[in-house]
C-alpha positions in Angstrom: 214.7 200.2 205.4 215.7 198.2 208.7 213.5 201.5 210.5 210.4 200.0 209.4 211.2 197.6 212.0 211.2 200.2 215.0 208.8 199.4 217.8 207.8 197.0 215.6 206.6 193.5 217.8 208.0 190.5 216.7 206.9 187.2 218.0 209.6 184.5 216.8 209.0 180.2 217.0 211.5 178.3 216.6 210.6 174.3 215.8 213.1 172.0 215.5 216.7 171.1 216.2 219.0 173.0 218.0 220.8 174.8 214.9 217.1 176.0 214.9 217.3 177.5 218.1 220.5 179.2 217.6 218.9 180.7 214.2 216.0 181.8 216.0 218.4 183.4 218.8 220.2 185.2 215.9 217.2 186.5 214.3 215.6 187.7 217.6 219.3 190.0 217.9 219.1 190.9 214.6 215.5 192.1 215.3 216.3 193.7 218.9 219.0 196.0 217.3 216.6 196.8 214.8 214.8 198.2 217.2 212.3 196.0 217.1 210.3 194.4 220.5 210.6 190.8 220.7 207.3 189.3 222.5 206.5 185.7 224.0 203.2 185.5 222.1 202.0 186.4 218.3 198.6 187.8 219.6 199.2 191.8 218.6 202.0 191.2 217.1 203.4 193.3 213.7 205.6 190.6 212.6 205.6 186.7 213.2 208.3 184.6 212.6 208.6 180.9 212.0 211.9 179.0 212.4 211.0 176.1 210.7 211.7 172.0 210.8 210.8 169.1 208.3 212.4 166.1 209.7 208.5 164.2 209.9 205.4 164.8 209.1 204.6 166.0 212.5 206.9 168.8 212.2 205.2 169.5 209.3 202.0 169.8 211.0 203.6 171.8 214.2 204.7 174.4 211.1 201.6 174.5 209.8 199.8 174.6 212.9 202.3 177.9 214.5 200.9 179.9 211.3 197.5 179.4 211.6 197.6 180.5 215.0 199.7 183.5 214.4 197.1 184.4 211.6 194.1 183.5 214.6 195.9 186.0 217.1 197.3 188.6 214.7 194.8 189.0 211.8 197.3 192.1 210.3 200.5 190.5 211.2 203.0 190.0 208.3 204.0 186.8 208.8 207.5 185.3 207.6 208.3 181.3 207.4 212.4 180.5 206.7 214.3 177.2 207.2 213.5 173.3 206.2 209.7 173.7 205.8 210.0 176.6 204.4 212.6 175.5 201.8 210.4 173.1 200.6 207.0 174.2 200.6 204.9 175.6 197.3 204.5 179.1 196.6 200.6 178.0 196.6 200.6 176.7 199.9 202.8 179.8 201.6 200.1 181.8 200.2 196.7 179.8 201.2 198.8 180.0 204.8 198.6 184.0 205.0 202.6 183.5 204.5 203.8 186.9 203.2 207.7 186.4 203.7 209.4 182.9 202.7 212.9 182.5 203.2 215.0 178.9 202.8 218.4 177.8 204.3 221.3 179.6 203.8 219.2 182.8 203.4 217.9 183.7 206.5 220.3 186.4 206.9 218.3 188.2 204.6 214.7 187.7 206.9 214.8 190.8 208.7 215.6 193.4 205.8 212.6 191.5 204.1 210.5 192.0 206.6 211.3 195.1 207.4 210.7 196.0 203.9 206.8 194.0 203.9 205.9 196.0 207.1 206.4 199.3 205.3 204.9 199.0 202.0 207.7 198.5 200.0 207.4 194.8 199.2 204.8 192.9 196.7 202.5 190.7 198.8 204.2 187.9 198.9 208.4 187.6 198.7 210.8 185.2 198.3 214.3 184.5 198.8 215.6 180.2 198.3 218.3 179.1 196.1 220.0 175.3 195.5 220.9 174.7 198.5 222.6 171.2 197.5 224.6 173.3 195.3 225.0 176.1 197.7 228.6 176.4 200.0 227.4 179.2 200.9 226.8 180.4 205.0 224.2 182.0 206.4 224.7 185.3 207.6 223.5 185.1 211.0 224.9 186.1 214.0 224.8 186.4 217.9 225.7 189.3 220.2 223.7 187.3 223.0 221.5 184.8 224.7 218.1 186.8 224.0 215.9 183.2 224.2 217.8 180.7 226.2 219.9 180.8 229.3 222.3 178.8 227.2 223.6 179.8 224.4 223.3 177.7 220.9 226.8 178.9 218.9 226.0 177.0 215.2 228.8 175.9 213.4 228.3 173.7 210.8 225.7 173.6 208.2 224.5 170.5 205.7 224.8 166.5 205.4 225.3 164.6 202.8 225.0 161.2 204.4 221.5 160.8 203.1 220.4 158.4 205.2 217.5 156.4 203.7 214.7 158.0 205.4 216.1 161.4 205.9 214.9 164.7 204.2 217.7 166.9 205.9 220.4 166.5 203.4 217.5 168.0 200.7 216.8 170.6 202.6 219.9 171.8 204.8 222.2 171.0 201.8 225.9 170.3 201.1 227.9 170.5 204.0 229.5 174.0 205.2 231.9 174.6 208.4 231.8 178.4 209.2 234.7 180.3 209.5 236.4 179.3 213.3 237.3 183.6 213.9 233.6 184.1 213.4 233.0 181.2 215.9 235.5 182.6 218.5 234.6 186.1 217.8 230.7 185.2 218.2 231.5 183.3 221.7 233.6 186.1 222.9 230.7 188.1 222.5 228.2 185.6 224.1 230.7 185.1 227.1 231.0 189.3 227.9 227.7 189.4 227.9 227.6 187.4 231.0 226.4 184.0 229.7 228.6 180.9 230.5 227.5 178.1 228.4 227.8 177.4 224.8 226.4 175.1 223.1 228.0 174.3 219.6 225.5 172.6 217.4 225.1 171.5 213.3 223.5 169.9 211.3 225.9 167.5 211.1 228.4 168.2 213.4 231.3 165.5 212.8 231.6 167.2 209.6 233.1 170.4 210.8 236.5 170.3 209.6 236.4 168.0 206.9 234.5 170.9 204.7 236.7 173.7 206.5 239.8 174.6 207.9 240.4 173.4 211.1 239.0 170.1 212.6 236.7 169.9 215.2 239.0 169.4 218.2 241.0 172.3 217.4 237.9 174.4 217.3 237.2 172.9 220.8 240.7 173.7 222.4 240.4 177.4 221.1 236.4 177.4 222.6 237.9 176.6 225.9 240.3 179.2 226.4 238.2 181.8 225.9 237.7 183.6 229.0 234.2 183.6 230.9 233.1 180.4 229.1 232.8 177.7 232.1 230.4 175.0 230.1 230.8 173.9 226.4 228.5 171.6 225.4 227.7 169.8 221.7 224.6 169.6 220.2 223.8 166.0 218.4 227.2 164.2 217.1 226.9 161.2 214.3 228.6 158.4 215.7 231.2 158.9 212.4 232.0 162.1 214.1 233.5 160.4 217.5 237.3 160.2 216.4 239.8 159.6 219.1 241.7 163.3 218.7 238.3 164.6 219.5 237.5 162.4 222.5 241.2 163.0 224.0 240.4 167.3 223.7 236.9 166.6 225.1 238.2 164.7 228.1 241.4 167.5 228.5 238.7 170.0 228.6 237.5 171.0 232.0 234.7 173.2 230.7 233.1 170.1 228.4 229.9 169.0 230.0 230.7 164.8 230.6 227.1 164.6 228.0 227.1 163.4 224.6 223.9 162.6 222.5 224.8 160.0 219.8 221.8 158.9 217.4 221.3 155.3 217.0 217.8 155.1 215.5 217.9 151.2 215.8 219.5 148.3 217.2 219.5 145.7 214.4 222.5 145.4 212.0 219.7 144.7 209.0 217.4 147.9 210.3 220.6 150.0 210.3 221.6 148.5 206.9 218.2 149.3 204.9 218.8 153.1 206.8 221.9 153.5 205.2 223.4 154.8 208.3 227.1 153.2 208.2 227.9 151.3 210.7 226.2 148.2 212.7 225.3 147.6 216.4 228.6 146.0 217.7 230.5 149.1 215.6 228.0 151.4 217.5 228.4 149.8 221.4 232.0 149.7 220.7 232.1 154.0 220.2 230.0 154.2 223.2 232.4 152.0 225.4 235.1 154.1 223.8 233.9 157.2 224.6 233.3 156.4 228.0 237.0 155.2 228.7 238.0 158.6 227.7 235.4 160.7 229.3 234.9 158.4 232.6 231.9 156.1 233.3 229.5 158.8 234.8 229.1 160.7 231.2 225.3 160.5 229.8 225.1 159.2 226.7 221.7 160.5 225.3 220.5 158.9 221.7 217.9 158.9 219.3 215.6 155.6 218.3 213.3 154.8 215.4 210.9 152.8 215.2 208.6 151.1 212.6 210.9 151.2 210.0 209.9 149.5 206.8 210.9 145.8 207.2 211.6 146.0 211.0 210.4 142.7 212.4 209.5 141.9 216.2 213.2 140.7 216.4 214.7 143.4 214.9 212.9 145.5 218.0 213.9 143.7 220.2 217.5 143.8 219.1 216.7 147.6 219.3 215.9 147.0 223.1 218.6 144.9 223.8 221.3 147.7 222.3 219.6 150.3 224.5 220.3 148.9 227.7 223.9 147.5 226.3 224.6 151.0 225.4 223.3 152.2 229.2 221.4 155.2 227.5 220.5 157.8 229.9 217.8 160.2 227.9 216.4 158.0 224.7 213.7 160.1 222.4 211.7 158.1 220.6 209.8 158.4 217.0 208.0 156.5 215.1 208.9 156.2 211.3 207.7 159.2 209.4 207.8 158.6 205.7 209.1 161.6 203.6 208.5 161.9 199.9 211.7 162.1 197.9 213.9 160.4 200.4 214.6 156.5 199.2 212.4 155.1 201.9 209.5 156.5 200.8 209.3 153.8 198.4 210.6 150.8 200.6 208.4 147.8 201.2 206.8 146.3 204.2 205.5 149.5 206.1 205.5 148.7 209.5 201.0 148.8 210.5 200.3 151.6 212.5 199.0 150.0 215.7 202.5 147.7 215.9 204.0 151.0 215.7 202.1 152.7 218.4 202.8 149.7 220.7 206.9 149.3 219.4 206.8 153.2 220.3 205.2 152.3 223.7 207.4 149.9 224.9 210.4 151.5 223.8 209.2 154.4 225.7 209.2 152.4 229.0 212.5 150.7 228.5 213.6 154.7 227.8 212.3 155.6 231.5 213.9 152.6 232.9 217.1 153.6 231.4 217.1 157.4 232.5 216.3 156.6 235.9 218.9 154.1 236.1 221.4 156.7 235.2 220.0 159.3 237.7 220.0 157.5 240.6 224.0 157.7 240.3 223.5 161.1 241.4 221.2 160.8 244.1 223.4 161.9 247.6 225.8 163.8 245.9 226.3 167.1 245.0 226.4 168.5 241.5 226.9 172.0 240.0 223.2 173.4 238.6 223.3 176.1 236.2 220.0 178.3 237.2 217.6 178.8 234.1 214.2 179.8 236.1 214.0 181.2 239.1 210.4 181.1 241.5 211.0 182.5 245.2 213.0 180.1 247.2 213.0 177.1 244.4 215.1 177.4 240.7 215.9 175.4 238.0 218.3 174.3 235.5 220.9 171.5 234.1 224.0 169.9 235.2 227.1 169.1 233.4 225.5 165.8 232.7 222.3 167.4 231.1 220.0 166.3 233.7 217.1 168.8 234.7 217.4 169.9 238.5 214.6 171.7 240.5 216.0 172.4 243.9 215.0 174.6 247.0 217.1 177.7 247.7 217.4 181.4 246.1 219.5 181.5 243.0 219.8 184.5 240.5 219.4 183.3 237.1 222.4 182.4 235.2 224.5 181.3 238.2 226.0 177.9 238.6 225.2 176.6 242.6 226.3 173.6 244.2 223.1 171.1 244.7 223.0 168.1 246.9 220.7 165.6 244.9 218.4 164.0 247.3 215.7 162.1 244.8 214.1 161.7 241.2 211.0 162.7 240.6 209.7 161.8 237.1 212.3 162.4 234.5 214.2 165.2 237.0 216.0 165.5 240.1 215.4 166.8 243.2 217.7 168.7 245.7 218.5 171.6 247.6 221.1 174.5 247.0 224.3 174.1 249.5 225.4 177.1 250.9 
């Protein structure tokens, strides 16, 4: 059946978190050995594939939105959505969507054999393939052989949360928490390294969880990560601050690969805010990790975070309590959303919505303090020289990250892939500037 896919084109969008990427990077293998042809845009394309994220209602819309103009450029495309939204979303409104192929979490292993099977004929118009996913300790059967997408590469690891924050629709969605199997992590990064590609990025769902629904803990995972040969970067994707016990921090900071970068959600500064979210620990416990994790990984690591705004209840004090942590917590990178009400989840029905115009302004602000705060941290850089690993290469100019996860666009010729010493002469914006050394 997997013949119907060759020569087939294959436009695949992934939306979302980074376990999205790396299920997007899996699929477009899958596809590739298929003998499929992966392209950059769905106009004339056979097949069109949507990785999909709920966390808002945005993403909801972005979901939306990469359909209908898959449908606008590819009238004939067979068109598949898996993932969050897709878990979630009616039968009826796959169908008013042109949606031939639906496909939920823990199933997308099965995506390309079902759409394999819709681009020859042998499939009903529409197919489907979700189960209980909160019942589910199942993993998904994908898989990477390499870095088709990214420069990086995204290794996933863990699956499912069952925190259930307040306001979050993840848990509903993702469902009960799974650690794959650590010989089919190594074997996978093995692969990924021998391939040429030197960073790996291990990401979940919730990631502090690996482990404690598995067989090894995290840190263990790490120190067997790091000795395989060819990988020179390990990073992590998003960590819950639950997640940041001392055994990991002290194999983090004996590491040399790990990038000094760590991206802890907050989502607010006030004990009350964080109380009504559910989320398990307050602003001093929350400062004190940070300070923590910078005694064992050295005062230069970034600390990137997360911060929501307009939660019901939040009051002008509880912002500004939000402010006041952020620059406590010396953020580097802070993203910023406004509250994003999701049916289902215990929020939904809170009181005292937050009015939208107090939330555009909260969003503002916060905004500016964020840009304060990441150019604060970069100037630490400017005049010295950091290791860049190239993503996008233009002539005598290229681009990519350092250790630290700040974006670099310096003069010189670089090869893509290759990690160059960089002297770091200014910021510009939210990046720095700098040329290669020779």
């Amino acid at each position: 059946m997997m013949n119907s896919l060759e020569g087939k084109k294959i436009w695949i969008c992934s939306l979302g978190c980074r376990s999205n990427q790396y299920e997007g990077e899996a699929l477009a293998n899958a596809f590739a050995d298929a003998g499929a042809e992966l392209v950059d845009s769905p106009e004339g394309c056979d097949g069109a594939v949507l990785v999909s994220c709920t966390v808002t209602a945005m993403a909801d819309k972005k979901c939306r939105q990469a359909v209908r103009r898959a449908r606008r450029l590819s009238r004939n495309a067979v068109i598949a959505a898996c993932g969050c939204w897709a878990q979630k979303i009616t039968r009826e409104e796959a169908a008013s969507l042109g949606i031939a192929v639906v496909v939920g979490n823990r199933r997308k292993g099965e995506l390309p054999g079902m759409l394999a099977a819709a681009l020859g004929g042998e499939s009903p118009s529409f197919a489907e393939d979700r189960i209980d996913v909160l019942r589910s300790r199942e993993w998904d059967d994908l898989s990477l052989t390499r870095p088709l997408l990214h420069t990086r590469a995204f290794v996933k690891i863990q699956d499912g949360c069952n925190h259930f924050c307040s306001y979050c629709a993840i848990p509903y969605v993702r469902g009960f928490p799974v650690s794959r199997d650590p010989g089919d992590v190594l074997a996978e990064i093995e692969r990924i390294a021998a391939s040429g590609c030197p960073e790996v990025v291990l990401t979940g769902v919730h990631l502090g969880l690996y482990g404690k629904y598995g067989s090894i803990p995290l840190a263990e995972l790490v120190r067997r990560v790091a000795s395989v040969e060819g990988v020179r970067r390990i990073r992590f994707g998003s960590l819950e601050p639950f997640g940041l016990e001392d055994e990991l921090l002290e194999t983090l900071a004996a590491a040399p690969g790990f990038c000094r970068h760590l991206h802890l959600p907050l989502q607010s500064g006030s004990g009350t805010v964080l109380g009504r979210m559910k989320r398990g620990y307050g602003p001093e416990e929350f400062l004190a990790l940070s300070e923590k994790a910078r005694n064992f990984l050295g005062d230069d690591l970034h600390i990137s975070t997360d911060v929501l705004v307009g939660f019901p209840g939040e009051s002008e004090g509880d912002f500004a309590d939000t402010l006041s942590l952020m620059k406590a917590c010396r953020f580097g990178k802070v993203h910023v959303f406004p509250f994003s009400p999701r049916e289902g989840t215990e929020a939904w029905s809170y009181p005292g919505r937050v009015p939208r115009d107090t939330v555009l302004r909260r969003s503002s602000e916060a905004l500016s303090a964020a840009d304060d705060l990441l150019a604060r941290y970069a100037l630490r850089w400017v005049g010295t020289d950091v290791a860049v690993l190239a993503e996008e290469t233009a002539g005598n100019s290229f681009q990519g990250l350092t250790p630290s996860f700040l974006r670099v666009v310096a003069k010189g010729r670089a090869e893509r892939g290759e990690e160059l010493p960089v002297r770091i002469t200014r910021i510009s914006g939210d990046s720095l500037r700098g040329r290669r050394i020779s």
